[in-house]
Structures are given as C-alpha cells and as structure tokens.
N, C-alpha and C positions, 0 to 999 in steps of 0.2 A: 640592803642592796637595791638600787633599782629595776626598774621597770628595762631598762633599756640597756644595764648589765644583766640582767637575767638571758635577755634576747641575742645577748651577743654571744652568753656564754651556752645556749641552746636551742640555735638556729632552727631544728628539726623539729623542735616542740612548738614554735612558734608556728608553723607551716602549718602544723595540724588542726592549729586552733584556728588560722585566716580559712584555711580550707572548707569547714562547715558553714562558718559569716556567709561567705562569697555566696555557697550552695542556696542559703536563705536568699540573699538579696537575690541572687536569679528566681528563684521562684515570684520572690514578690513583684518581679521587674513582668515576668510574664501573667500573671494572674488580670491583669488589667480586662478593660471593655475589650467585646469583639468588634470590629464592622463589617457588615453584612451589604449584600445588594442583590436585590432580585427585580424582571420583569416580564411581564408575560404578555402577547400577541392575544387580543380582542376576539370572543369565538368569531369564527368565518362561517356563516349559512349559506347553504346552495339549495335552492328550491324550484324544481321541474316547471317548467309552465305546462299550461293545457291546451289541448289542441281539441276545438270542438264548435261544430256551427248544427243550424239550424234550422229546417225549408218549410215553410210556411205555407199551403196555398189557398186561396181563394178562388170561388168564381169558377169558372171553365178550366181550373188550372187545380182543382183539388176535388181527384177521384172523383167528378162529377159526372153523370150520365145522363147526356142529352137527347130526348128523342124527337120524330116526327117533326124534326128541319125541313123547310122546304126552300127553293129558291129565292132567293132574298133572304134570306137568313144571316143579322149580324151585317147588314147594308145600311146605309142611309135612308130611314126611312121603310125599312125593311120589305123592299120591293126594289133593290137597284142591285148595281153592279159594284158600287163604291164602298169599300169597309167604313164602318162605324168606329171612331174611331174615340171612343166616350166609354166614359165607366159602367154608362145606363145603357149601353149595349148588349144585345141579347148573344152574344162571344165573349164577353169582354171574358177574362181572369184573369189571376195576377199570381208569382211564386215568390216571396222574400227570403233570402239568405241571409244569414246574422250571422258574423264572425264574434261568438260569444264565448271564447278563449282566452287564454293570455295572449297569445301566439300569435304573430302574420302566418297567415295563409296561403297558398297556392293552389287554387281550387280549378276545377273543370268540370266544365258541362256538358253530356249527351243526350243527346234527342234521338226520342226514337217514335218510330211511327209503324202502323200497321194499319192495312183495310180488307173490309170483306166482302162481296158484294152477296145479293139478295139472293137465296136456297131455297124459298119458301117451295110448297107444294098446293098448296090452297091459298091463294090463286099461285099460278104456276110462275114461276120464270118468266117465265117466254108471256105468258097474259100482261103481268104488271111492268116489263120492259121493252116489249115488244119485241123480243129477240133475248140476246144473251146481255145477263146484268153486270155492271160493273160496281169495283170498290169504291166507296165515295171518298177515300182520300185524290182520288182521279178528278176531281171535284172542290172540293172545302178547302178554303185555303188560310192562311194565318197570315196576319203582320206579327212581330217581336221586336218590342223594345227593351230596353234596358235601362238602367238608370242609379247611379254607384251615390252614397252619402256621403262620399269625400267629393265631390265636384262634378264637373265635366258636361252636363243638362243628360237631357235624355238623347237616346241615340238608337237610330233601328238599325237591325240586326238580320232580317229575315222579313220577308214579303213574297208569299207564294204559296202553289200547292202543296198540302201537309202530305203528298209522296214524295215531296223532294225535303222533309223536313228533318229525317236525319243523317242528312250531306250539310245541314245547314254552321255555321259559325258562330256560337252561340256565347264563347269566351268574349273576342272582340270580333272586329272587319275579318281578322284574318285566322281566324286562329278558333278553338275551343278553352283557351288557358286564359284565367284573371287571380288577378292577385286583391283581398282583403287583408286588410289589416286589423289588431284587435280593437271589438267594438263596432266598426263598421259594414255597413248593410249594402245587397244591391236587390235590385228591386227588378224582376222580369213583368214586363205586361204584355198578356197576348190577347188579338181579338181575331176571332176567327170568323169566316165570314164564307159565304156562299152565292158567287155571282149567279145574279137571274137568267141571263143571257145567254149563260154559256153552260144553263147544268141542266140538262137532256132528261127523258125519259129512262138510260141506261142506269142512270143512279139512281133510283127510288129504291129502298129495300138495305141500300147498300149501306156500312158502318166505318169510322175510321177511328183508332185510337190512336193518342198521343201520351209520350213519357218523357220527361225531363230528372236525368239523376245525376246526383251532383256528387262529387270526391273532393278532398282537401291532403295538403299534404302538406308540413310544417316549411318554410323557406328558408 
C-alpha cells in the first residue's frame, strides 16, 4: 500500500506526525543570531571655578610707618608745595590687585582714613603748637592713580587732603565698583605729599593713617 493510501486511509495519524516536524522547524527558524543596539551620552563634567584675588603692597602703601615728616614732604624737591610725582618719591607706594581665579570679578574699594593730633606732655601741647594741636590728616594730602592691564593708560582718581580720603572714589570717576576679569591686574599708585606753604605749626606731633580694603564678588 502506499505512502499516500495509508494517508488517506488515516488522516489523524498523519496530523500527528506533521505536528512535531512543524514544532522542530519553529525552533530551528527561531534559534538564529540576535541583533543588538546600544549607545551611551559622553560623561558630562561640571567644575566650580574660583573666586580669589590678591593685594599686594609696596612703599607708603604696605603697613609702612612714616615718621618725622615735615613740610615739603613727598614735594618736588622736597621743599615745595607741588607732589612728586615719581617712584623715587619719598610718598610714593603702590597696592596691586590680581584677579587670580578662574572667575570675573566685581570688586570694591574702601578708603578709609584717620588722624590724631599731638598729646605729648613733655613738651606740652600748647609749647610745640603754640596753642591747641591738630590731626595731620588736616594737612597731608595724596594723589591716586590707577592703572587696569587690560587697557585704558593710567587715570587719577583722588588729589587732596587724606581727611577727605574716605569720601573718595576709588572704583572709577564715579563710583567705588570695578570689574577684573580672570588673570587681570590693577595697579593703585599713591604719592602723598605734604604742602610747605600751607602746613603750620598746628600740625607737628600730629599722625594720619590710611586703609585701602578691597572685596570681590563673582559677576
């Protein structure tokens, strides 16, 4: 009997036998390669900059204590009325700011001044002034320049008695506010000086200090 009389004569039995084939070739149909895909975003670093500067001073301009000035002090010649206005000036100092940060800055500067006039008791007051003594900031007075490494030349700021020196403007013309950027410096120069002409007997004895402090604030 054939293959294809047996089939007709036992439809059911044939089923059961295509039934496992079938079950094979599906597996073998799925068993194949897989494809895959992946990608991943580059780390991302974030890193703080720094905010931080630096005041420098030289000269009349760092913690220096000057004594036994007398008129013409810091003059041309040091016997006039006119400031000196030279490095080899016996006033001269100088403060340097460095923005040594990452960071721009928005910095400010205050001045501040004090005077005291002559206490002594041996000799008296009244002997070395002839009367009542006054504060030599009444007296001594300062130019201030300025002078920025990114441009501009030099530029005064301040020319006058160091009693009116912390009303003065010491940012720009108008203001106490300047901005550095990182890296870049500015440079104060002050010469102080002491008109012959005009500085009396009232002042002898007498003292003046000066302070320049500076703040920064990131922009």
């Amino acid at each position: 009997m054939s293959r294809l009389a047996v089939m007709r004569r036992h439809p059911w039995r044939t089923l059961g036998v295509l039934a496992p084939a079938l079950a094979a070739s599906a597996v073998a149909i799925g068993s194949g390669a897989t494809f895959t895909s992946s990608s991943a975003n580059p780390n991302n670093v974030f890193t703080a900059g720094t905010l931080h500067h630096t005041n420098t001073g030289t000269g009349d301009l760092a913690s220096t204590t000057i004594t036994n000035i007398k008129p013409g002090f810091g003059t041309i010649g040091g016997n006039a009325d006119a400031v000196d206005q030279s490095v080899s000036s016996a006033g001269y100092g100088k403060v340097v700011i460095s923005n040594d940060g990452t960071l721009a800055g928005n910095f400010s500067v205050t001045p501040s001044e004090s005077g005291a006039a002559y206490s002594g008791t041996s000799p008296s007051a009244a002997a070395v002034c002839g009367g009542p003594c006054s504060p030599l900031d009444g007296a001594l007075k300062v130019r201030v320049v300025k002078t920025d490494s990114s441009g501009g030349g030099a530029v005064q700021l301040y020319d006058g008695l160091v009693s009116g020196f912390a009303s003065a403007n010491l940012g720009s013309a108008s203001g106490s506010a300047f901005g550095l950027d990182a890296g870049d410096v500015r440079t104060y120069e002050a010469y102080f000086y002491l008109p012959k002409s005009t500085t009396g007997n009232v002042f002898q004895g007498g003292s003046a200090t000066v302070n320049l402090a500076f703040s920064e604030l990131q922009q």
